[in-house]
C-alpha positions in Angstrom: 0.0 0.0 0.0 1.4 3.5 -0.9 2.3 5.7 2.1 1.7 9.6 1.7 3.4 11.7 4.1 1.6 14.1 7.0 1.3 17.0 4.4 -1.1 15.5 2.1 -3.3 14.2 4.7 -3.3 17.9 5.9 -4.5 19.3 2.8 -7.2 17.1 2.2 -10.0 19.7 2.2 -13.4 19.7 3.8 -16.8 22.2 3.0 -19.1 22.5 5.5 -21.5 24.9 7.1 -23.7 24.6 4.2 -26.5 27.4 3.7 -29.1 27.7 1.2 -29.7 31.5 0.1 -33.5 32.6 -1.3 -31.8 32.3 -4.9 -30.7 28.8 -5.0 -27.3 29.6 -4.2 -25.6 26.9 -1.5 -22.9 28.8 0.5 -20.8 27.1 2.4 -16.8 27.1 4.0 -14.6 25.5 2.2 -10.3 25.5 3.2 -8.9 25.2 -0.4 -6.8 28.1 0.5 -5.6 27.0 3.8 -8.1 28.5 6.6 -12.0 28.3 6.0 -13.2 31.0 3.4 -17.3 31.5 1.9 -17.6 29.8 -1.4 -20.7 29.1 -3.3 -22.2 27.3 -5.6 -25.2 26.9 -7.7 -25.8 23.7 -8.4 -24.6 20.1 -7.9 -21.0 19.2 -8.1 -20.6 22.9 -9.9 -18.0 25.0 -10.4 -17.6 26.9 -6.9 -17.0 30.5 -6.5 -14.3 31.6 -3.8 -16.0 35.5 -1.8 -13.6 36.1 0.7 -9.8 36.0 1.0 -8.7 36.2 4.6 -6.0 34.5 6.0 -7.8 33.9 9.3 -10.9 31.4 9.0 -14.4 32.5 8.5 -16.5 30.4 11.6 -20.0 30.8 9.9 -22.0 32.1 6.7 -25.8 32.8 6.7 -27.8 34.5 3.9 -30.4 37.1 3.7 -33.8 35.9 3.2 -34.6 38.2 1.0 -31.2 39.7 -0.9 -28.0 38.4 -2.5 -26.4 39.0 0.8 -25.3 37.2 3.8 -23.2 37.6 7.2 -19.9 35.8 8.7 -18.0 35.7 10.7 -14.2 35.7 11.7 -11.9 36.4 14.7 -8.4 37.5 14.4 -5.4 34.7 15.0 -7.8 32.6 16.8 -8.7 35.0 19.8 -12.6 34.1 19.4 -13.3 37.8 19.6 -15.6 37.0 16.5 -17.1 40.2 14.4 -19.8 40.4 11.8 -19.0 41.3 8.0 -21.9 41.6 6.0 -21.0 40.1 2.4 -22.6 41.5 -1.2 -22.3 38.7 -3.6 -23.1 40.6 -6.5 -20.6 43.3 -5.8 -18.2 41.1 -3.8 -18.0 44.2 -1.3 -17.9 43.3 2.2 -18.6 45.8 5.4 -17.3 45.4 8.7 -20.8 45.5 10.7 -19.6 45.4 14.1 -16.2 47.3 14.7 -15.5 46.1 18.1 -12.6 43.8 18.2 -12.4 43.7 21.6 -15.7 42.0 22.1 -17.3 38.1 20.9 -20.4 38.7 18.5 -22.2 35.2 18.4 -24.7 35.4 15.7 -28.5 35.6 16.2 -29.8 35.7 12.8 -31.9 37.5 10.1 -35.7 39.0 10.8 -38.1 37.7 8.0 -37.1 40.3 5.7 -33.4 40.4 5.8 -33.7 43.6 7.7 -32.3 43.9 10.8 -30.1 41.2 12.4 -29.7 39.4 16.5 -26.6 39.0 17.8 -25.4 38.4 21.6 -22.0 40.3 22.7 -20.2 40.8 25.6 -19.2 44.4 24.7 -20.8 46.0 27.8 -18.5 43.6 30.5 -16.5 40.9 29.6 -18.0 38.7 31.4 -21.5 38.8 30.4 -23.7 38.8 27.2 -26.4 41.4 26.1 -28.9 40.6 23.2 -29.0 43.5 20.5 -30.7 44.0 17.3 -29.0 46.1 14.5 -30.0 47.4 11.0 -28.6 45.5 8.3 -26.6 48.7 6.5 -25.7 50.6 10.3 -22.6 49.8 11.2 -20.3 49.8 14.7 -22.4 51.3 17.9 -25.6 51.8 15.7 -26.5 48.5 16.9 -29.8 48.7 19.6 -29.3 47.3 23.4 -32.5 45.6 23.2 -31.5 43.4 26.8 -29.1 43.4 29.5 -27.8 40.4 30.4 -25.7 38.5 33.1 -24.4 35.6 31.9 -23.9 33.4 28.9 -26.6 34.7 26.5 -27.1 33.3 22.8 -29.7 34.7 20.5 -31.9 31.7 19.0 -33.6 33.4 16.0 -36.6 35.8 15.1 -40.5 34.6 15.9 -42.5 34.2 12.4 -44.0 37.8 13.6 -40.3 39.7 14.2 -41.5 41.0 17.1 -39.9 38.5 19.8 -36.7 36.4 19.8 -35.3 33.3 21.5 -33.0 33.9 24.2 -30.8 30.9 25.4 -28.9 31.0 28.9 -26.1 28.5 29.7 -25.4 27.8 33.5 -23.0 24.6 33.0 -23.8 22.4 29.9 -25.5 20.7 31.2 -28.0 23.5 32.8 -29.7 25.7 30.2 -32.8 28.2 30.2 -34.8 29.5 27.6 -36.4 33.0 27.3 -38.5 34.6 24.7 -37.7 38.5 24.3 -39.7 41.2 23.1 -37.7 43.2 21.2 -39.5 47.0 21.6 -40.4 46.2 24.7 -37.2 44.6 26.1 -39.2 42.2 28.3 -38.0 39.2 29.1 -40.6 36.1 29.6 -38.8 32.8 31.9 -40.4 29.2 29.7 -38.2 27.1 31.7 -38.3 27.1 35.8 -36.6 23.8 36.7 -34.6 22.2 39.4 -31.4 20.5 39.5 -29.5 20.8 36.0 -31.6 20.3 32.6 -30.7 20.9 29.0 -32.4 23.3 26.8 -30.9 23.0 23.6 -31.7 23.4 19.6 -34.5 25.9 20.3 -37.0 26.9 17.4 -40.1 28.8 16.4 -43.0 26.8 15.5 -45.0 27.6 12.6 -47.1 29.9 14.3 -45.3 32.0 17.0 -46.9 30.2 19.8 -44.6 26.9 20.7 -41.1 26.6 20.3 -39.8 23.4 19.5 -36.5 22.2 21.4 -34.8 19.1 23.1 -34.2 18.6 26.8 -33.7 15.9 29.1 -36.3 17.5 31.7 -37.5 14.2 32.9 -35.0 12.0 31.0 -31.4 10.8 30.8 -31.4 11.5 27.3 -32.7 14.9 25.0 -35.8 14.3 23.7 -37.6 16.4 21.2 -40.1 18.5 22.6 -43.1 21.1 22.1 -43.0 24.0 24.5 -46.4 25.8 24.7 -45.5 29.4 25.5 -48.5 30.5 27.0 -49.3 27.8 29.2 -46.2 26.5 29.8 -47.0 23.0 29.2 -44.6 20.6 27.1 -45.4 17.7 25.2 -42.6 15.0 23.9 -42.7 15.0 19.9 -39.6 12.4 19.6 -37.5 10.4 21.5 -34.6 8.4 21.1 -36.0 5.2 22.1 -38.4 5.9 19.6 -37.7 3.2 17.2 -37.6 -0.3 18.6 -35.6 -2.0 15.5 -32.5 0.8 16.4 -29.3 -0.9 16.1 -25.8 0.0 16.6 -24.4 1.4 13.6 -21.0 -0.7 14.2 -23.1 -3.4 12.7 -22.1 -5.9 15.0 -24.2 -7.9 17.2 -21.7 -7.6 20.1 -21.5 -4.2 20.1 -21.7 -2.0 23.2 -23.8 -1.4 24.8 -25.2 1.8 25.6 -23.4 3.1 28.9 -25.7 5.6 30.2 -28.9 3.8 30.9 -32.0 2.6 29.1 -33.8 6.2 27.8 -32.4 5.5 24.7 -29.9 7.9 22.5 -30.1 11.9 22.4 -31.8 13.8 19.5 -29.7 16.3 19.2 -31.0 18.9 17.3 -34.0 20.4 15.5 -35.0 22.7 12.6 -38.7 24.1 11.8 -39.5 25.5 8.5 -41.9 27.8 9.9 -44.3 28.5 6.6 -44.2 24.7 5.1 -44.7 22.9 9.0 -41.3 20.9 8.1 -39.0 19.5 10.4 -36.0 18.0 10.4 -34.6 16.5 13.0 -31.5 14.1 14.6 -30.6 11.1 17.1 -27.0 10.6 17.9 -26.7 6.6 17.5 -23.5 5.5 18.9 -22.0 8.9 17.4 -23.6 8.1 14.1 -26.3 10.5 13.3 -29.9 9.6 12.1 -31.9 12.2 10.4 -35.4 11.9 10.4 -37.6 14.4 7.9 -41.4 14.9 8.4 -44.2 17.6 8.6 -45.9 18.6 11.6 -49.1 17.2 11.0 -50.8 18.2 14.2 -48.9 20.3 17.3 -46.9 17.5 18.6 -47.0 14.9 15.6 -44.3 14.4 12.9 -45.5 12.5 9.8 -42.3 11.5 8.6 -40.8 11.6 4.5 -38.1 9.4 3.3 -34.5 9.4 5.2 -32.2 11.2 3.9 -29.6 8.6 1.8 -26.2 10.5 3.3 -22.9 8.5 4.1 -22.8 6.9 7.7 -21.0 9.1 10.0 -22.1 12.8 11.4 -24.2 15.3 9.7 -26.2 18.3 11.2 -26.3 22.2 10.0 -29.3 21.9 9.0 -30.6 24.8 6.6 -33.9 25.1 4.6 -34.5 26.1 1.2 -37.1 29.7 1.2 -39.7 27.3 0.5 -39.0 24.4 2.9 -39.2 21.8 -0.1 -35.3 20.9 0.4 -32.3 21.8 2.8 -28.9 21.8 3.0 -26.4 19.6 5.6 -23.0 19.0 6.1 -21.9 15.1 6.1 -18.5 13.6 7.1 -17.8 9.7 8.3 -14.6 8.1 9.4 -13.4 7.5 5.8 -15.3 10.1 4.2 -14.1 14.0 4.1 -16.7 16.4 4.5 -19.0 17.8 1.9 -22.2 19.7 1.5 -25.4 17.7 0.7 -28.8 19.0 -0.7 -32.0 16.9 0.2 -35.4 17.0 -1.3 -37.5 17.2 2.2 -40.6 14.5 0.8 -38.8 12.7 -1.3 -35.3 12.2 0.8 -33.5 11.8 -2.8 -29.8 13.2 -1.9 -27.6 15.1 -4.0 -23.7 16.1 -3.0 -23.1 19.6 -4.0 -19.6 20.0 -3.2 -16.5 18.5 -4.2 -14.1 18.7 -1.5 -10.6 17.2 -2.5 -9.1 14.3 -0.7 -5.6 16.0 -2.2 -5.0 12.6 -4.5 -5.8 10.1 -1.9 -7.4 7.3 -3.0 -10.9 7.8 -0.7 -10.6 3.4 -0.3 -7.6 4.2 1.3 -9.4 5.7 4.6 -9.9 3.2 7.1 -13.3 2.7 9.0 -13.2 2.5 12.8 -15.0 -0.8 14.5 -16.9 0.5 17.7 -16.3 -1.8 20.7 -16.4 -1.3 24.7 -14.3 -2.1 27.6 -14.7 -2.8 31.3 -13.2 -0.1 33.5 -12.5 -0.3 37.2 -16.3 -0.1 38.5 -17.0 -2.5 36.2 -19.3 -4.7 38.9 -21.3 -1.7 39.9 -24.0 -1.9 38.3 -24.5 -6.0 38.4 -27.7 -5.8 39.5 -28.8 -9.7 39.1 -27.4 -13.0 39.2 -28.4 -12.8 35.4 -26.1 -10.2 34.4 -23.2 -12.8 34.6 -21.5 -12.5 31.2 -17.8 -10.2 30.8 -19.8 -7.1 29.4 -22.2 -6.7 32.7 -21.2 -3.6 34.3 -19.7 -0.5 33.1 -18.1 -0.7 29.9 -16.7 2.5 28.0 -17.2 2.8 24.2 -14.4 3.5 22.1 -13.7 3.7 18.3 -10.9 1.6 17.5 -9.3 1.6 14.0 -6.0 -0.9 12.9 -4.3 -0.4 9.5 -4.8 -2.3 6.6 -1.4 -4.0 6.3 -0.4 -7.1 8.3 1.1 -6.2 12.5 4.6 -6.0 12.0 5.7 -8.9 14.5 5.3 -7.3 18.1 2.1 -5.5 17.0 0.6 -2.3 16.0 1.9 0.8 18.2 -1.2 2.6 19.5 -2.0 6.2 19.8 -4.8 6.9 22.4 -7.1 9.7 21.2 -8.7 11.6 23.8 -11.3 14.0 23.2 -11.9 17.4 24.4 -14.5 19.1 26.4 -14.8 16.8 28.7 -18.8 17.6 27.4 -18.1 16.3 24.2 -17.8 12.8 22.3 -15.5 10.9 19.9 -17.5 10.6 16.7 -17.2 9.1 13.4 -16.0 12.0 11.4 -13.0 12.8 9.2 -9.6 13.0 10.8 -6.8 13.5 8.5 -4.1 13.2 10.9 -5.9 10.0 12.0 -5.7 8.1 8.7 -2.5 9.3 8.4 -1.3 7.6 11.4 -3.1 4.7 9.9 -1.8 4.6 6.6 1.5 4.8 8.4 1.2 1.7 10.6 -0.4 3.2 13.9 -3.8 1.9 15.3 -5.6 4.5 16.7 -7.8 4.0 19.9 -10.6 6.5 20.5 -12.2 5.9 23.9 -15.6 7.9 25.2 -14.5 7.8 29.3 -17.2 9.3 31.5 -18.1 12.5 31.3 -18.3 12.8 27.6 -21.6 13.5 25.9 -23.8 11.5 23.8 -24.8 8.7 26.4 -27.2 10.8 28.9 -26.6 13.3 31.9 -25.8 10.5 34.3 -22.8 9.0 32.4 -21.2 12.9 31.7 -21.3 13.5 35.6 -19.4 10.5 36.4 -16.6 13.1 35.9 -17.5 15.8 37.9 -15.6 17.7 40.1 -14.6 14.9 43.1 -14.9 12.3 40.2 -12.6 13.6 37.5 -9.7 11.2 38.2 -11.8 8.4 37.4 -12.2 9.4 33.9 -8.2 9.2 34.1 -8.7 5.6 35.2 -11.2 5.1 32.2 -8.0 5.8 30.2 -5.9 3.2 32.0 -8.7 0.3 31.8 -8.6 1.0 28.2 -4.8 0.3 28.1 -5.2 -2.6 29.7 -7.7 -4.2 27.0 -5.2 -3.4 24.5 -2.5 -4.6 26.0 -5.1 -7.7 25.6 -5.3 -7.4 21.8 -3.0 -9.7 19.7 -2.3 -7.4 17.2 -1.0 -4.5 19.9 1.9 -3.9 21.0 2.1 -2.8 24.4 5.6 -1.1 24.8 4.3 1.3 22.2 1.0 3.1 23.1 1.1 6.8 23.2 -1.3 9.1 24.5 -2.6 12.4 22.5 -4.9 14.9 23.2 -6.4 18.5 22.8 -7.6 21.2 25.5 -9.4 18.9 27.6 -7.8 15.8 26.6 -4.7 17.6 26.8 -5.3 17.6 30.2 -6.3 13.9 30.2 -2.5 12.8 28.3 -0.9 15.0 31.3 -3.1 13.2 34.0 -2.4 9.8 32.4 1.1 10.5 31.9 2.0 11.2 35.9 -0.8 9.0 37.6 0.0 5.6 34.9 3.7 6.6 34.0 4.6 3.0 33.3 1.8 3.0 30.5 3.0 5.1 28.0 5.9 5.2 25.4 4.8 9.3 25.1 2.9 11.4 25.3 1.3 14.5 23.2 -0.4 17.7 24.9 -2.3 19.9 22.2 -3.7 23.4 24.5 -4.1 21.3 27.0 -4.8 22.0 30.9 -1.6 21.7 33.5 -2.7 23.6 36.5 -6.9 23.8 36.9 -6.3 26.6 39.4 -3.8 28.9 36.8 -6.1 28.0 34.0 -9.7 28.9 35.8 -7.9 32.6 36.6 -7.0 33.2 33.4 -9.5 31.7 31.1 -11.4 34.1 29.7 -13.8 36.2 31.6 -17.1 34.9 29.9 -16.1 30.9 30.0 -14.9 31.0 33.8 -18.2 30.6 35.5 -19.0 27.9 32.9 -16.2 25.7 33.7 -16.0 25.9 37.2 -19.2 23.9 37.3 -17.6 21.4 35.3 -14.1 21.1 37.2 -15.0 22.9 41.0 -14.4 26.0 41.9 -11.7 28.4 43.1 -13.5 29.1 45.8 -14.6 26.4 47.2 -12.9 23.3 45.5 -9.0 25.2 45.3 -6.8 22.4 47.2 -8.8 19.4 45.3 -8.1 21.7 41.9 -4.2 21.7 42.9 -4.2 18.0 44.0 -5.5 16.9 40.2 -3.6 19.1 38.6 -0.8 17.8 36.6 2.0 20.4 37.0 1.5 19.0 40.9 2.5 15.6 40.2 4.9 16.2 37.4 7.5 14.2 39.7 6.4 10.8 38.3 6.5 11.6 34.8 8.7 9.3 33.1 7.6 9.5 29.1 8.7 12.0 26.5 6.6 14.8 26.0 5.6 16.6 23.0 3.5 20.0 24.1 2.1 22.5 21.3 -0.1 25.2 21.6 -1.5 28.6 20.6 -0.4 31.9 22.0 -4.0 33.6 21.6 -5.3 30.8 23.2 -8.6 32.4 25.3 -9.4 29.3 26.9 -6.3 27.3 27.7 -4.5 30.1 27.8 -0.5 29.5 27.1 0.9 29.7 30.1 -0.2 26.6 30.5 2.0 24.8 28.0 5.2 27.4 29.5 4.5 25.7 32.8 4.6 22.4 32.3 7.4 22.3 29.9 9.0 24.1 32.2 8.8 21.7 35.0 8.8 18.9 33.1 12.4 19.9 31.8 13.4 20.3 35.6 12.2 16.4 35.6 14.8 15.7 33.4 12.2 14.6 30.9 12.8 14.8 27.1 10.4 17.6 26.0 9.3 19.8 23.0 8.0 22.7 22.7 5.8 24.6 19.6 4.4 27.6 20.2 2.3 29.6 17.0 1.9 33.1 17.8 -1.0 33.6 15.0 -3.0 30.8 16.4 -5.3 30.1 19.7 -7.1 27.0 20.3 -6.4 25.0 17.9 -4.6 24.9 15.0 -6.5 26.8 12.2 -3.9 27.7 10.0 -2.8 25.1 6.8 1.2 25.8 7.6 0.9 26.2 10.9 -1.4 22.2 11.1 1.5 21.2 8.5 4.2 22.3 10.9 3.0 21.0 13.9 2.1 17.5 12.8 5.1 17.1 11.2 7.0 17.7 14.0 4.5 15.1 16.2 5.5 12.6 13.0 8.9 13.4 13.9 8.5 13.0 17.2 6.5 9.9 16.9 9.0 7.8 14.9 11.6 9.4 17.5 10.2 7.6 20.5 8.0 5.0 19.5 
């Protein structure tokens, strides 16, 4: 099998964020030029045109309803301090509709006639966000303070009417509220009194101003779809994700784990209303895989459903109807499948792929599909709760993507790298990695576990993490070493641990409390010290994650006895640490302190720091830079 090096696997391309405009036109990011830009076509597989030319990324596009127009946005060298341009596509000017760099804009979308525009933004304080509303050709502080707020506020889109919009409030994320605002008035209306921590998420109008439709876990495990009746308050379940009794695991396998958070069945995970034709679309997150299911409201809080959607198995979601709800646009990616912009006929469900993202050469066979498969952990016999449940998979078991090249083991095995995903409220999926199948094509397996506390398996398994409990997502990662070392075709004197923000954290953690575990270890803006990174995250995310991780206050001396940079004493494994020096989440004194100490260790260390960048790598040269010198390091130490 021919082996391509790191840089070609970096330049495969992806297009995503797909939009439909009232003219036909699909717009959509594409990073042909090295960061995401707005391209746009106007029909299948055509020829696409590029609209802007920045060398920073563009994070969304959304078009006028009503004009050949439409808003992005973009932050400068990754400091999330996101503005608004407004975009002609006829002229191919663009305006700068914000003017405050030293603020986050997060978008809140167009009223009915393309007029005016929401948008949430912490310009005010830092730590908070205000709702306003601004005239599509004003400019800078012409925008209207329609609502003072005081915490994380997002702006959910305009009612049918254009009088009121959806206000969302995150506590944690796993605690949300919803509001409806009415926007001459400025008064605020509470839809969502509850007690203890319950998801709000994926709110939307209904057709006629008077329900929104959403998905919460209000009296389940798992998000369900939901009808919330504004005057009366009452909801009424529309979906669920235990809907559908012949639901398999998309792994295909019989033996395939099960699902670790309880029996209420998988999440739907989003929602979108066309408000004039009573169309909805909506998803379930199966395993990671994503089902779409298409319908029209046929009564308040019934979905007839249309034909499903015939998109590759993986992740999709971005939903965005055509002006006339008869098709929408959605972004679709799988393991061994870039990403690419689909259009789908609403009733019909045929499928058409409008973009042609490059795979830079690559044969697309070439990319290897993950198996899903679980593992016991430590509390494995905690939830026995018969003398039935006798078999090895009774108990906890963690879920985990595991992928093994195509060529035969070399003679002590495969070396492993161990994936581990951010957030810690997020969830390995099956979506295109290009560093992943190059690591593949290269002779690495790659092991891609979902330890507790990620999403996408219910409330109860993502606080198994929290606060007291985070070092036992740490021993999630150990178990799952030890079923490799199981594995015939492993090698266990070769298994390296990588991972970004969060699961940077996670390789640190794993690296001093297992040292004997690891042949090395990778820390993308990851967390050292909780206590160093909670003072100088940024002002509007602090609140946020201290209900994930504890806080200063209160939780101070558990935060230092977690922390890495505390126990760097027992790190024994190389140590490759990268990171952005914009970075307002993880900010980079993070990486300075525990190369630092780690170096003191006597540890072999690197170091890469990008000055242009901040969480994340968003930059084509700088991604090609930085994995080459992870290759390097790789085939240095393992």
């Amino acid at each position: 099998m021919h082996r391509y090096d790191i840089e070609r696997y970096l330049n495969v391309r992806s297009a995503g964020g797909a939009d439909l405009g009232p003219d036909g036109r699909l717009s959509f990011l594409l990073n042909t030029t090295g960061t995401g830009q707005v391209w746009s076509v106007d029909e299948p597989l055509g020829w696409p045109e590029q609209h802007t030319f920045f060398e920073e990324s563009v994070s969304f596009v959304d078009s006028s309803p009503q004009r050949a127009e439409a808003v992005f946005g973009m932050d400068e060298g990754g400091n999330e301090r996101a503005q608004l341009y407004l975009l002609n596509y006829e002229s191919g000017e663009i305006a700068d509709l914000t003017g405050r760099p030293e603020a986050k804009h997060r978008w809140g979308g167009w009223d009915s006639e393309g007029d005016r525009f929401a948008f949430a933004s912490n310009r005010r304080d830092e730590s908070v966000f205000d709702v306003y509303v601004q005239e599509r050709d004003a400019t800078g502080d012409d925008a209207e303070l329609v609502y003072e707020g005081d915490g994380w506020l997002s702006v959910a889109g305009w009612s049918p009417s254009d009088d009121r919009l959806i206000v969302h409030e995150a506590h944690s994320s796993f605690d949300h509220d919803v509001y409806t605002l009415d926007v001459d008035s400025g008064d605020r209306f509470y839809h969502t009194p509850h007690e203890g921590d319950v998801r709000y998420g994926s709110p939307e109008w209904g057709p006629d101003g008077k329900a929104l439709y959403l998905v919460t876990d209000r009296d389940s495990d798992t998000l369900r779809l939901e009808r919330l009746h504004l005057a009366t308050g009452d909801f009424a379940v529309v979906a669920s994700g235990a809907d559908d009794p012949e639901q398999t695991n998309k792994s295909g396998a019989d033996d395939s784990p099960p699902k670790p958070g309880g029996d209420d069945g998988w999440n739907v995970d989003g929602v979108a209303v066309h408000e004039e034709s009573r169309r909805v679309v909506y998803s379930r997150n199966v395993d990671g895989y994503t089902e779409i299911t298409v319908g029209e409201l046929v009564e308040p809080d019934r979905i007839d459903p249309f034909p499903a959607p015939d998109l590759p198995d993986g992740v999709a979601g971005g939903v965005s109807f055509g002006p006339d709800g008869d098709r929408f646009a959605v972004t679709a990616t799988g393991s061994a499948r870039n990403a690419n912009a689909y259009v789908v006929d609403a009733t019909t469900g045929e499928t058409e792929r409008w973009t042609a993202a490059s795979t830079a050469g690559i044969p697309p066979d070439t990319f290897v599909e993950p198996e899903l498969v679980g593992y016991p952990t430590f509390d494995v016999d905690e939830r026995r709760s018969s003398a039935s449940e006798t078999s090895s998979r009774a108990g906890r078991e963690i879920p985990a993507f595991f992928s093994v090249p195509e060529t035969e083991p070399p003679e002590g095995g495969y070396p492993v790298v161990v994936d581990i995903h951010g957030g810690p409220e997020s969830q390995r999926r099956p979506s295109f990695a290009s560093v992943k199948q190059y690591l593949l094509n290269n002779g690495y397996a790659v092991f891609e576990p979902n330890v507790r506390g990620s999403s996408g398996y219910g409330k109860a398994y993502a606080a198994l993490d929290d606060v007291e409990k985070r070092m036992d997502s740490v021993a999630d990662v150990e178990a799952g070493v030890e079923w490799l070392h199981d594995h015939p075709e492993v090698d266990p004197d070769r298994i390296v641990a990588m991972g970004g923000s969060y699961g940077g954290f996670m390789v640190l953690a794993a690296l001093t409390e297992y040292p004997d575990l690891w042949a090395a270890g990778v820390d993308v803006v990851g967390i050292a010290n909780f206590v160093t990174f909670l003072e100088n995250t940024g002002d509007w995310r602090r609140s946020l994650r201290e209900a994930e991780y504890g806080s200063l206050d209160e939780d101070r001396e558990f935060l230092e006895s977690i922390s890495p940079i505390n126990n760097i004493e027992h790190i024994a494994s190389p140590l490759f640490v990268l990171h952005g020096a914009n970075d307002p989440r993880v900010p980079v004194g993070e990486a300075e302190q525990i190369v630092e100490e780690a170096r003191e260790q006597g540890v072999p260390v690197r170091k890469l720091i990008f000055d242009d960048e901040g969480h994340g790598f968003a930059k084509l040269e700088n991604r090609i830079e930085a994995y080459r010198e992870v290759v390097d390091f790789l085939a240095e130490h393992v």
